[in-house]
C-alpha positions as CSV (number, residue, x, y, z in Angstrom):
1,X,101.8,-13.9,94.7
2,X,98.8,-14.0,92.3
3,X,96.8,-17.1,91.8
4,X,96.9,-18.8,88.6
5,X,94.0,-20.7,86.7
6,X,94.3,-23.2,84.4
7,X,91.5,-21.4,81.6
8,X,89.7,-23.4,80.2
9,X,89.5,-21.6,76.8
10,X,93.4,-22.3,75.6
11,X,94.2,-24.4,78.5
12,X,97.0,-21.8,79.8
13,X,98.0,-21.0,83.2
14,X,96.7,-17.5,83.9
15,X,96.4,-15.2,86.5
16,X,92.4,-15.2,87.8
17,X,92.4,-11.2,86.7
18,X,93.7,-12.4,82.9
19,X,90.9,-15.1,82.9
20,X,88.1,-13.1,84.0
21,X,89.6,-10.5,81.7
22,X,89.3,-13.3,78.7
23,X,86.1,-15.0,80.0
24,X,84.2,-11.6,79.7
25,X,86.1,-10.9,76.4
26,X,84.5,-14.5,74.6
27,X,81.3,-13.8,76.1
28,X,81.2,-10.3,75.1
29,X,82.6,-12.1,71.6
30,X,79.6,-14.8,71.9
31,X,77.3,-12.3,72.4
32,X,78.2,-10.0,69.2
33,X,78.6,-12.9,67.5
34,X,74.8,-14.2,68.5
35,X,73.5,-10.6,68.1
36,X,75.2,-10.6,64.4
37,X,74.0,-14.2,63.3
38,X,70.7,-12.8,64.4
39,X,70.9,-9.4,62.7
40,X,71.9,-11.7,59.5
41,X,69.3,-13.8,59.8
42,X,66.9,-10.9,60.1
43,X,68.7,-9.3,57.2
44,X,68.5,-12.7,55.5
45,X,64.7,-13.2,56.4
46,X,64.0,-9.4,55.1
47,X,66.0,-9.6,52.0
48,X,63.9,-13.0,51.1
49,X,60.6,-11.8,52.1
50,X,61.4,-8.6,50.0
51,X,62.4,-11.3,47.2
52,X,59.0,-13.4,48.2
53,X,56.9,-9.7,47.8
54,X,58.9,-8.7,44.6
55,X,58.3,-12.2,43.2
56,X,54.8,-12.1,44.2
57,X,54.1,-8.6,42.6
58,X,56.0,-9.7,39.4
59,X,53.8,-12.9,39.1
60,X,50.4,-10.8,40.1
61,X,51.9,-8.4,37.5
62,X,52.5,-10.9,35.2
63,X,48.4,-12.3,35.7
64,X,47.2,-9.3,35.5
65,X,49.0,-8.9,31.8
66,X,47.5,-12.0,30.8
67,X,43.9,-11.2,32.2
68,X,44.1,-8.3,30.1
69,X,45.5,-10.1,27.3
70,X,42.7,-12.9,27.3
71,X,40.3,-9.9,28.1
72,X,41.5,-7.7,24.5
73,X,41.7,-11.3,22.7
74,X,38.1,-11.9,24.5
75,X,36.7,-8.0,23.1
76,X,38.3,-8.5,19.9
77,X,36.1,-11.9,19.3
78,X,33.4,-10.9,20.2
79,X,33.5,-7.8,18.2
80,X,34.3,-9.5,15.0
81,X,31.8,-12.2,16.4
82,X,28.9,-9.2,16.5
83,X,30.2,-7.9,13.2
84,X,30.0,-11.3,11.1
85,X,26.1,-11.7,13.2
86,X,25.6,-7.9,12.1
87,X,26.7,-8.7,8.5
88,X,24.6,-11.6,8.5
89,X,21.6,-9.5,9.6
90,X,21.6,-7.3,6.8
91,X,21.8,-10.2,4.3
92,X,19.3,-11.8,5.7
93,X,17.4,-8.4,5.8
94,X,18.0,-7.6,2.1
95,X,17.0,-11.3,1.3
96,X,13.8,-11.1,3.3
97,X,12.8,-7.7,1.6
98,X,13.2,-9.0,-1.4
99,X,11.4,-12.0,-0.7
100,X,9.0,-10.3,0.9
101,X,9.4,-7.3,-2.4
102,X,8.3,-10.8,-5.0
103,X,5.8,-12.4,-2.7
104,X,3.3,-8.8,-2.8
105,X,4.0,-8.1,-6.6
106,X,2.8,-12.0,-7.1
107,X,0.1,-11.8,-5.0
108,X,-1.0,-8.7,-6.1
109,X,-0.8,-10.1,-10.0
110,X,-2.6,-13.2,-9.2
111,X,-4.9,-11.5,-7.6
112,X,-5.5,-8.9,-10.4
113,X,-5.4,-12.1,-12.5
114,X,-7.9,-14.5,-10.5
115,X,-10.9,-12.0,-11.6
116,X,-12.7,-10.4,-14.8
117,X,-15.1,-8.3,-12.7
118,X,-15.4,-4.5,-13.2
119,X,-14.9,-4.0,-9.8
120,X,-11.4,-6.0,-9.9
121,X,-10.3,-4.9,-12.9
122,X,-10.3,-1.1,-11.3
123,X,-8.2,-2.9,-8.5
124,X,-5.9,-4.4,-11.4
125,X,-5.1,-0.8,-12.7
126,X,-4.7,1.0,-9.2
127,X,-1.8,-2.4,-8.1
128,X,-0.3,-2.0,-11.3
129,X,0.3,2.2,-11.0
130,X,1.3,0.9,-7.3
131,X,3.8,-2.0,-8.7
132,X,4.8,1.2,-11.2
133,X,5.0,3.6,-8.4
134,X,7.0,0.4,-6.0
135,X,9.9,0.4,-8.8
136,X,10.0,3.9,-8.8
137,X,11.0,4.0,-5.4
138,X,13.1,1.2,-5.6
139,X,15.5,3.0,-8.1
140,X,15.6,5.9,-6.2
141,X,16.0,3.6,-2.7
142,X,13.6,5.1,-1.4
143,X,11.8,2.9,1.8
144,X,8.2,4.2,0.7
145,X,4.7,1.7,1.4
146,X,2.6,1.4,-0.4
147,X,-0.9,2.9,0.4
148,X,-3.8,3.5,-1.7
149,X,-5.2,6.8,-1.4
150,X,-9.0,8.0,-2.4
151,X,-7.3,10.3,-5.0
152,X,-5.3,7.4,-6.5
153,X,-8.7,5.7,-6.5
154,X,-10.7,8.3,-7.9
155,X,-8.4,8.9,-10.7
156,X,-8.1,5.6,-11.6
157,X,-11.8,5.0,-11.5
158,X,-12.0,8.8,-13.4
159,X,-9.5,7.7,-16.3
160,X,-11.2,4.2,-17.2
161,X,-14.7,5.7,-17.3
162,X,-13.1,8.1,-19.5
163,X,-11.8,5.3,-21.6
164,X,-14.9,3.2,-21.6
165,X,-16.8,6.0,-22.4
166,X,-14.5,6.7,-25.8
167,X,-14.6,3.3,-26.5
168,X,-18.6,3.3,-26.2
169,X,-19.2,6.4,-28.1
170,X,-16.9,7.0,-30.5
171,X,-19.0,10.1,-32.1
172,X,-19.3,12.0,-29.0
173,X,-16.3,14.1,-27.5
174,X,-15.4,12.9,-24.3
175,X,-13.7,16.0,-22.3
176,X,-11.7,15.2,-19.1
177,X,-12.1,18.3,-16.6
178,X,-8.7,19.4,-15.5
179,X,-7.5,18.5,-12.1
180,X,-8.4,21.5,-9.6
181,X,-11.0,22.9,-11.9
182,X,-14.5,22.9,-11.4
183,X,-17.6,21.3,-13.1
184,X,-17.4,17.3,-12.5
185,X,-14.9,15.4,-14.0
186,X,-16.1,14.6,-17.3
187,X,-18.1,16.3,-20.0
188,X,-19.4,14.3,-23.0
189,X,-20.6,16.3,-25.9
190,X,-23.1,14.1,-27.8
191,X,-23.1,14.6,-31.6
192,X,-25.6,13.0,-33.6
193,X,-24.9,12.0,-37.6
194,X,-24.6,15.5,-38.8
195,X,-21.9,15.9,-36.4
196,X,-23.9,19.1,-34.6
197,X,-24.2,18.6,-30.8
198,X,-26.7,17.1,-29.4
199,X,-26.3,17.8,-25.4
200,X,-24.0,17.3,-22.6
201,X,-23.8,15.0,-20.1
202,X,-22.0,15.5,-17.2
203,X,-20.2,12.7,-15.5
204,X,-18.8,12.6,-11.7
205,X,-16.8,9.7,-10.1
206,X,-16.7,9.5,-6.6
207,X,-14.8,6.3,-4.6
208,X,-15.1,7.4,-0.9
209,X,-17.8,7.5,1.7
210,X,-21.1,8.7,0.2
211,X,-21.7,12.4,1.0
212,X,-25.3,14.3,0.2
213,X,-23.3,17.3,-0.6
214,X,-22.4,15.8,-4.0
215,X,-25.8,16.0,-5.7
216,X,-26.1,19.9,-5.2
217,X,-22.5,20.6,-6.2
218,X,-23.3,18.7,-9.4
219,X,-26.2,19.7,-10.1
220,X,-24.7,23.4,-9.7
221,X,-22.1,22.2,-12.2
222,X,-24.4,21.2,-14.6
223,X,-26.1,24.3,-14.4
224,X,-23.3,26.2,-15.1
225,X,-22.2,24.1,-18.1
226,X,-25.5,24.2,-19.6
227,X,-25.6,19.9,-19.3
228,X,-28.9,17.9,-20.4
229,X,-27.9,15.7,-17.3
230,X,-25.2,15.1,-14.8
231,X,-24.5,11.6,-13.6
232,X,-22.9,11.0,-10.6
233,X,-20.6,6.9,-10.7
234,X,-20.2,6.3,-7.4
235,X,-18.8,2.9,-5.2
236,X,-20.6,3.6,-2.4
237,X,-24.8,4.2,-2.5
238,X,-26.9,6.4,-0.4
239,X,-28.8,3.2,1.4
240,X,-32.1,4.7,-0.4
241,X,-30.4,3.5,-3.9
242,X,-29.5,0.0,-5.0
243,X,-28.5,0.4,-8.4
244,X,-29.3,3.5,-9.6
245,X,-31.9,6.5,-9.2
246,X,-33.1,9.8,-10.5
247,X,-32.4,12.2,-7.5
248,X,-32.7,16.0,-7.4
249,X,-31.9,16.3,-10.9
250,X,-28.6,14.0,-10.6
251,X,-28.5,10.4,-12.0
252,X,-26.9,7.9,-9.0
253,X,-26.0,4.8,-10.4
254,X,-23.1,2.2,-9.7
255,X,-20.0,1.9,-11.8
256,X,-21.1,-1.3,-14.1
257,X,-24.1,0.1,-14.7
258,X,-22.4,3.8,-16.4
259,X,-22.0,2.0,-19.7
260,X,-25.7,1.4,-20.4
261,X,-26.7,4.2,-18.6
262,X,-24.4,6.4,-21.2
263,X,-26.2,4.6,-24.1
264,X,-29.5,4.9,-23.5
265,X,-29.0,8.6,-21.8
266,X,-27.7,9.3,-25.2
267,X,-30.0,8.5,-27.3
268,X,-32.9,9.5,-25.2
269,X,-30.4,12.9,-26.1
270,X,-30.3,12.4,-29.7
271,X,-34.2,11.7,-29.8
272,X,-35.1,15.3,-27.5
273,X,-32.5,17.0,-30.0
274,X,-34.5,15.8,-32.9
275,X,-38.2,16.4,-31.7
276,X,-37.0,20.1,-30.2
277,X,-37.6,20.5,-33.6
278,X,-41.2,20.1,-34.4
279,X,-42.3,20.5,-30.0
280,X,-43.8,23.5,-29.4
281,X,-41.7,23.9,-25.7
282,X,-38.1,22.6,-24.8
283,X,-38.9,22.7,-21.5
284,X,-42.3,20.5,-22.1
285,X,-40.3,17.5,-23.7
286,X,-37.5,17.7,-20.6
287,X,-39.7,17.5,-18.4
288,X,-41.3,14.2,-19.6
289,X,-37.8,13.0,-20.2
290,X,-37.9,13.7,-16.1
291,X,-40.3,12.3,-15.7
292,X,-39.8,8.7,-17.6
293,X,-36.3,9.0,-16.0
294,X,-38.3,9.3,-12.6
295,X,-40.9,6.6,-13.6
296,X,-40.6,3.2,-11.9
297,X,-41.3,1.7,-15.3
298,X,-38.2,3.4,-16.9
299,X,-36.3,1.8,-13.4
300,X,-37.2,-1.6,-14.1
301,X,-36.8,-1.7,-17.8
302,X,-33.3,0.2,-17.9
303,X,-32.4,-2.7,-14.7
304,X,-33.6,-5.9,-17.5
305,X,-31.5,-4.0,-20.3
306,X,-28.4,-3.1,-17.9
307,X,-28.0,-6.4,-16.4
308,X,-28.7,-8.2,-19.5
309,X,-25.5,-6.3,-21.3
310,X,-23.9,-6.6,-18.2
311,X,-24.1,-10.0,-18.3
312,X,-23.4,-10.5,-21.4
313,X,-19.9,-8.7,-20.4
314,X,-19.5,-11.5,-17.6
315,X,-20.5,-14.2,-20.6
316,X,-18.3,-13.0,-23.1
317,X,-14.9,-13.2,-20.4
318,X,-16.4,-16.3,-20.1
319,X,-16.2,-17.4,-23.4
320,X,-12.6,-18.8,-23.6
321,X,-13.5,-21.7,-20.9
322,X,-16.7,-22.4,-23.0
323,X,-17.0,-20.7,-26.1
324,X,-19.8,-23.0,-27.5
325,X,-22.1,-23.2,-24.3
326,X,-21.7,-19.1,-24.1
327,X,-22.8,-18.7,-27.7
328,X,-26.0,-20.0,-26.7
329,X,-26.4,-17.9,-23.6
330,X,-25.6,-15.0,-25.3
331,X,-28.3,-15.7,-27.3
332,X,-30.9,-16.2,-25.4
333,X,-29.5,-12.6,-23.3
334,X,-29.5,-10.6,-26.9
335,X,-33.0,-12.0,-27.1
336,X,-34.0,-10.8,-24.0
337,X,-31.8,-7.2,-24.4
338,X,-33.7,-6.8,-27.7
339,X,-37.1,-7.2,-25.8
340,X,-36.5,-5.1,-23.4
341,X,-34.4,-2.1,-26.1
342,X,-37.7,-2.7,-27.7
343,X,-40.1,-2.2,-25.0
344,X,-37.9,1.0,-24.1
345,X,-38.6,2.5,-27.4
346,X,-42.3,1.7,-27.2
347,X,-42.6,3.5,-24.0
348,X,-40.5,6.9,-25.4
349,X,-42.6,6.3,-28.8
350,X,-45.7,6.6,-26.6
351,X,-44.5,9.8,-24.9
352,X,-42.6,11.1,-27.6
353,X,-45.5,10.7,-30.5
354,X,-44.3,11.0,-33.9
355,X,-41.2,12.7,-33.1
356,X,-39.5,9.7,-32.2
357,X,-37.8,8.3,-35.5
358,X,-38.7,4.8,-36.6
359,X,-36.5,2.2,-36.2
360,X,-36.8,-0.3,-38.8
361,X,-34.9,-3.1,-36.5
362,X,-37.5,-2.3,-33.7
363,X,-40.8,-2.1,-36.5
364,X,-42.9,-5.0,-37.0
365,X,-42.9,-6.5,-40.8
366,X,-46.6,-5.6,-41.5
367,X,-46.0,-2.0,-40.0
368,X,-43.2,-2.2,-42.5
369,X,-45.5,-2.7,-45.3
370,X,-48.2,-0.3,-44.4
């Protein structure tokens, strides 16, 4: 007979064989049921860190969409940030050259305006063709500075000789010489009051750096064109010459002192044309023309005669600040310029002998008579 146990799973009698049998059946049971709560847990676990690494990515996704966002927004200011500052720049740039445009043509006008001079009125006419030449460029928008060249200058300091010169002696023919040309740069045909030419004088302007070379190229000039004199207006002086000198044939003389140099040159001209006449030797009465030009006499009385005209230049710009205290200044200067016009005539009647004409204003009033 087989012995029975009570089993203490369902509390039934069974044989020891059955209860092993159902013992090792809920353990086996227990332990598939242990090993599939732990695969579900591991399941579990896996499927929420997968969720966890999903939700992680998403969100680091998700930032990184909105770094770039705020990175674009961040581009996008600043570029319209560096395009307002870039729009701003050129404003600012056109209102400063502008500014800047105004400022130089005022200064240069006042300063054109804050002097009578001879020397500053050349500088008026060279900024004005520059303020010309400025709006030129301006119309064409064309970014060009303005520089004054030695050309510019030349010509400019060429063209109002030329003027002056017209304006001084308005019975001669003043002749510009054509750019690129040879023979100096202007010849002025002296007539006298039969109209019939006189002589030539041959004028040079020169506004640079004083060069020897000069006085033989003139002189070579005047040669060829048969002139009773060449004249060379320069800025700058050889350091042997303060005003002006006779030198190798050429006349040196500054720029404010071409106008009386013109007039007495001319009628020293007028006078040789008239006593060729009755002299014996054209080459006799040049060469004491030479040699008054040459004489320190003829230096210091053309000097008392040029600064007393150029004076009375200075006096008569002057004249609208004072016109009454001028009048009296003048004057006494005509006074003096008539002294010295008269002691100039003396000194070519002396040389000259009768062949100088009289000139009642110069004679005395019992030389008159007689």
């Amino acid at each position: 007979m087989l012995t029975t146990i009570k089993c203490k799973y369902c509390g039934k009698e069974i044989e020891i064989s059955e209860a092993l049998q159902h013992e090792i059946q809920e353990e086996t049971l227990a332990i598939v049921e242990t090993r599939h709560q732990k695969e579900l847990e591991e399941v579990k676990r896996k499927a929420k860190e997968l969720n966890t690494i999903e939700l992680k990515d998403q969100e680091e996704h998700i930032k990184e969409l909105e770094q770039r966002t705020q990175k674009a927004e961040e581009e996008e200011l600043k570029i319209r940030k560096e395009k307002r500052q870039l729009q701003e720049d050129k404003e600012k740039f056109e209102i400063e050259k502008l500014r800047q445009l105004d400022e130089e043509r005022d200064k240069i006008i006042k300063q054109a305006r804050e002097t009578a001079e001879e020397k500053d009125r050349l500088k008026i006419a060279e900024y004005e063709k520059k303020l010309r030449d400025m709006s030129e460029d301006l119309k064409k928008a064309q970014a060009k500075s303005e520089q004054g060249s030695q050309q510019l200058q030349g010509e400019v300091l060429e063209l109002d000789l030329e003027k002056a010169l017209a304006v001084t002696c308005p019975d001669d023919e003043i002749i510009p010489v054509g750019k690129g040309a040879k023979g100096g740069d202007i010849i002025q045909k002296v007539r006298g009051k039969s109209g019939r030419i006189a002589g030539l004088i041959l004028w040079e302007t020169k506004r640079a750096q004083w060069s020897p070379s000069w006085l033989a190229k003139l002189r070579e000039d005047a040669r060829k064109e048969d002139a009773s004199i060449a004249v060379l207006v320069s800025t700058k002086l050889p350091t042997n010459v303060d005003n002006f000198k006779l030198e190798r044939e050429v006349i040196i003389c500054q720029y404010h002192y071409a106008l009386p140099l013109a007039g007495v040159l001319r009628r020293s001209i007028l006078q040789i044309a008239v006593a060729k006449q009755t002299a014996e030797s054209k080459d006799e009465n040049l060469e004491l023309l030479y040699q008054y030009l040459q004489s320190e006499a003829f230096r210091h009385r053309f000097e008392a005669f040029a600064e007393g005209i150029v004076q009375m230049q200075e006096d008569l710009e002057s004249e609208k600040r004072s016109i009454e205290r001028v009048w009296k200044r003048r004057e006494t200067q005509i006074k003096k310029t008539l002294i010295n016009v008269s002691r100039i005539y003396g000194e070519l009647q002396g040389t000259m002998g009768n062949a100088l004409p009289d000139i009642k204003v110069l004679s005395l009033p019992d030389a008159d008579k007689s």
